[in-house]
N, C-alpha and C positions, 0 to 999 in steps of 0.2 A: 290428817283428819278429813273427813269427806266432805264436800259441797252440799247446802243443800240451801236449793232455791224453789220460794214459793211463789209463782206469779202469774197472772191471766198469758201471757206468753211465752213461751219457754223456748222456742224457736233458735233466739240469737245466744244464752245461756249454754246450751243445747252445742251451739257451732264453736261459741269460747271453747268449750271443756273441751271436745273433737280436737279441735286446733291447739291445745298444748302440750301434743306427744304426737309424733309420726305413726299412725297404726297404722298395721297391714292392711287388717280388713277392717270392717264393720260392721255388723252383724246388728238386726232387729228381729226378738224375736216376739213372735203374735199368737194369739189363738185366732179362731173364725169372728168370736166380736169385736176385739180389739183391731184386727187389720180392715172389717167394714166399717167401723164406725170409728175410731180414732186413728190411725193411722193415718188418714188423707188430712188430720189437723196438724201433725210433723214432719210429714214426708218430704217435703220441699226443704225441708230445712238439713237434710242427714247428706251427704253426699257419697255416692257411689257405696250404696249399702245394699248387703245378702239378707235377702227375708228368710227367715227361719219359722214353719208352724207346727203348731200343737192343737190338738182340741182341746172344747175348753170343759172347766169344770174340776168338781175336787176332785169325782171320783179317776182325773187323769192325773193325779198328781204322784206318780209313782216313777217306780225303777225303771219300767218300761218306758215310759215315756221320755227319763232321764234319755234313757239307751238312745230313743229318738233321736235327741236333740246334739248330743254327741256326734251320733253318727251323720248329719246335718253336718256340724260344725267340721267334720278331718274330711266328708266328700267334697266339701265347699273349699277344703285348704287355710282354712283358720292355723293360724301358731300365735306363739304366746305372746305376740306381741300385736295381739288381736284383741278387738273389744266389743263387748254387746250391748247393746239397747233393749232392756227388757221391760215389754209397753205391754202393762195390763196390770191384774188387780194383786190380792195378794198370793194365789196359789199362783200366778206364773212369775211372781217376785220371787217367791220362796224359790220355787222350784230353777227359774232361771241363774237365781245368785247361785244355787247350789251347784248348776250345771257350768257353770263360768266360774267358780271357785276351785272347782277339781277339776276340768278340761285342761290338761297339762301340766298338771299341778296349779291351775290358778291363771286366769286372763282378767284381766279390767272389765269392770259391768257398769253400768250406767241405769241406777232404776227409775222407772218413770209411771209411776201410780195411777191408773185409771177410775179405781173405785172409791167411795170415800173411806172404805174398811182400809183398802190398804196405804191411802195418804195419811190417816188417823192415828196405825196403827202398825199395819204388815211391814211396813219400805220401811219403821226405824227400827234402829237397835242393832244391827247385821244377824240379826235370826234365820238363819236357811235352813229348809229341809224338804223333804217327802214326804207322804204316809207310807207307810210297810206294814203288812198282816196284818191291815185295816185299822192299826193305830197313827193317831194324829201326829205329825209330824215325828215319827220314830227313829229317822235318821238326819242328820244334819251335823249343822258346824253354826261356827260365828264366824262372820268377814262380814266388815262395813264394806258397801260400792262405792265407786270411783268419785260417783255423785248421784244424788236424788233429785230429780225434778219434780214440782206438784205444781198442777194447773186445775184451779178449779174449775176451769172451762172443763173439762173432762163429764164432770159430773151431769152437764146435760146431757147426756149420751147415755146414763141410765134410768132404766126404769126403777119405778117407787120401791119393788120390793129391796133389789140392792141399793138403792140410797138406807133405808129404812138398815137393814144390815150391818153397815157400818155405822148408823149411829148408835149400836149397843157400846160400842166403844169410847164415845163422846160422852156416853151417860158415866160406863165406868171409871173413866177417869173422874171424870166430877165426884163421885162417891167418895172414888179411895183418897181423894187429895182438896178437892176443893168447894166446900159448903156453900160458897157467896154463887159458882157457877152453874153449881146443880140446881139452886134456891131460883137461879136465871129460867133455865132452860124446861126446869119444869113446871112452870108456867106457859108454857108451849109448846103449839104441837109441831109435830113431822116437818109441815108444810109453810112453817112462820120460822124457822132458826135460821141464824145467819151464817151460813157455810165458812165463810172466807175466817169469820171469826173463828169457829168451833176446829176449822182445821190446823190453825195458826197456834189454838190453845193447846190443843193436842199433841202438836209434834211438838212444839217447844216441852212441854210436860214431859213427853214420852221421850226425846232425846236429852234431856236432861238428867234423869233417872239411869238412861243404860248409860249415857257418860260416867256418869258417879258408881255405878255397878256395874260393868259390859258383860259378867260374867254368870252374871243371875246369882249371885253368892248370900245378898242380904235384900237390900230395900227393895232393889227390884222386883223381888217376888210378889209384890202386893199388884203390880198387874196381872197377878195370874187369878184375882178375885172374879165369881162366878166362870171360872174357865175348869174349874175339876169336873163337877156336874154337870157343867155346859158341854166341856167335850166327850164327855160318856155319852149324852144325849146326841151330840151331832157322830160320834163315829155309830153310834147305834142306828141309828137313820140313813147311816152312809150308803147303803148299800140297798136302800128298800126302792119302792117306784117313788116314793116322794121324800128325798133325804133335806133336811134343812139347811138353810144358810147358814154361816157362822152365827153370825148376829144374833139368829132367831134364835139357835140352840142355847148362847150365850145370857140372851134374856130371861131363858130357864135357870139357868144357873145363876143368875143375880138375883133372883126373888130367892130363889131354895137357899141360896149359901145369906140371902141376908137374916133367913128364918133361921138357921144354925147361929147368927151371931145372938140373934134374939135370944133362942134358948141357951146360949153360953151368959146373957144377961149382960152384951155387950152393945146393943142397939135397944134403942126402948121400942114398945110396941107400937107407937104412933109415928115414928120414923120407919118402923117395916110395914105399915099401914099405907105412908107416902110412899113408899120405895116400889112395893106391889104394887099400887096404883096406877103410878105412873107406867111403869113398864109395861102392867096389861091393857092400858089406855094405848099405849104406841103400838105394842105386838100382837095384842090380844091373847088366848090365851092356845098353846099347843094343845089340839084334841087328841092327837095321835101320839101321845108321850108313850117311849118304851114303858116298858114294866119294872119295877124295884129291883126287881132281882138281877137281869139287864142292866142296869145302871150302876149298880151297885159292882158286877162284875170287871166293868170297865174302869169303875172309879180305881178300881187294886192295882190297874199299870198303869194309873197317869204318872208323867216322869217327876212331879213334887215330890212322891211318895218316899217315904226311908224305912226300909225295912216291911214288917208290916202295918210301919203305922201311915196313916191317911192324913195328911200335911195339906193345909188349906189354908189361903188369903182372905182375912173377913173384916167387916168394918166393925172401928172399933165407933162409932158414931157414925153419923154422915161425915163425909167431908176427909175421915181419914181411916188408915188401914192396918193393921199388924199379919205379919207373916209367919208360916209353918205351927200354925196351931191345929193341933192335934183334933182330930174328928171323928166319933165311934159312929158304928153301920145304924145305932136307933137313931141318933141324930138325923144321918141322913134321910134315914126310913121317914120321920115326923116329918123332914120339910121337904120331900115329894109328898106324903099326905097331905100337906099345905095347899102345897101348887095345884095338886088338883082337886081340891076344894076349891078354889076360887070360883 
């Protein structure tokens, strides 16, 4: 089972794990923000390591880019008994465990979460992928890494809108599972939460859950709440002059799928009252929402789907969640009506 350690320094954790297997090489790999701004907080601590870079961003999270990182890795003389450091958020998690997963059939990877999206949420579970033909992670595998490291020192190093991003995910987990947390949190804003807590509660939650499910087979599914219409809305944006963060596409998705629970008569109205609130009080509200028809189109290949039926994670109250509940197109049509009503 893998390591995972949460702690303002990660440095000598960092040299343990290094030092319990002879590796060839060592390998870190970075985009342009993670090697200006965090890298010089671990660099002294990696000994005689190959940097490895990518641009950053979702819209690099492809085959190409794969191809990159590859080709990096066999001109550098990496073999299999090589290991990487992948320091950043959660597209160069995804994308790095993916590239370290099948480099040889498989090398040891080491992830090390920069943003609070991907300490929250991206770095657990062993989730790896890509996007392909502009859908959200369309290819991948499952492999836990070697070890996870989270330092919330990190998080000084980003600006408000990725802080703000990741905590769509603090909020989601509190919905689908914990009423006493959410009752906490929203009571306050952005700028008053206690990180160290929020990220503590998350990954224990969220590695708990793929422990009990690794394969996405049953309970796990209920983290996929507000991620059907959330990621129609973010691969719809993906590609425009202003594509949205995870997060923000995400907070669409958790008001719209909590209006579906409403009209399924599974949420009351004064809990989707609190739940909009809150969320449009943190994100405010998306002016530039695709179109229904757009959304609706993308909703048909999210990978929940079975068949042609639309399979969504909804709350069944605050606090908790049931999974693969069946969703017809007016439903969705009425809670994008919602959303942009607000």
């Amino acid at each position: 089972m893998q390591s995972v350690i949460i702690k303002r320094k990660i440095g000598q954790p960092l040299q343990d794990i290094l030092g319990q297997k002879s590796y060839s090489k060592i390998g870190v790999l970075v985009d342009v923000n993670t090697e200006n701004l965090c890298l010089p907080l671990i660099q002294s601590e990696i000994p005689n390591f190959e940097l490895l870079r990518v641009e950053a961003g979702e819209k690099f999270k492809t085959l190409e880019t794969c191809q990159n990182i590859w080709e990096q890795l066999t001109h550098k003389g990496f073999d299999r008994h090589s290991i990487l450091i992948v320091l950043g958020g959660g597209v160069l998690g995804d994308m790095g465990g993916f590239c370290a997963s099948t480099f040889k059939r498989g090398i040891d990877f080491i992830l090390v979460p920069t943003t609070l999206l991907s300490q929250v949420d991206a770095s657990v579970g062993g989730k790896l992928g890509i996007d392909f033909m502009g859908f959200k992670n369309h290819i991948g595998l499952f492999r836990e890494p070697t070890a996870t490291l989270i330092s919330p020192n990190f998080l000084t190093t980003l600006p408000v809108r990725e802080l703000r991003s990741g905590y769509a995910e603090v909020i989601k987990h509190s919905l689908i599972a914990d009423k006493g947390k959410w009752n906490s949190i929203n009571r306050k804003g952005l700028d008053e939460q206690n990180w160290e807590d929020l990220i503590d509660f998350s990954f224990q939650f969220k590695s708990g859950i793929a422990e009990t499910d690794p394969y996405e087979g049953g309970i796990r599914k209920i983290l996929n709440f507000g991620h059907t219409i959330g990621h129609a809305v973010e691969s719809c944006c993906l590609t425009t002059d202003s594509p949205l963060f995870h997060g923000e596409a995400i907070a669409v998705g958790m008001i719209t799928e909590s209006h579906i629970s409403f009209q399924k008569g599974m949420l009351s109205e004064a809990d989707l009252g609190e739940v909009t609130n809150y969320i449009k009080g943190v994100f405010g509200k998306e002016k530039n929402l695709p179109t229904t028809e757009a959304i609706l189109e993308w909703v048909t290949q999210d990978k929940k789907n079975k068949g042609n039926r639309v399979l969504m994670a909804l709350l069944e109250g605050v606090g908790h969640a049931v999974w693969d509940v069946e969703v017809n197109e007016n439903e969705i049509r009425n809670s994008l009506d919602y959303y942009r009503s607000l």
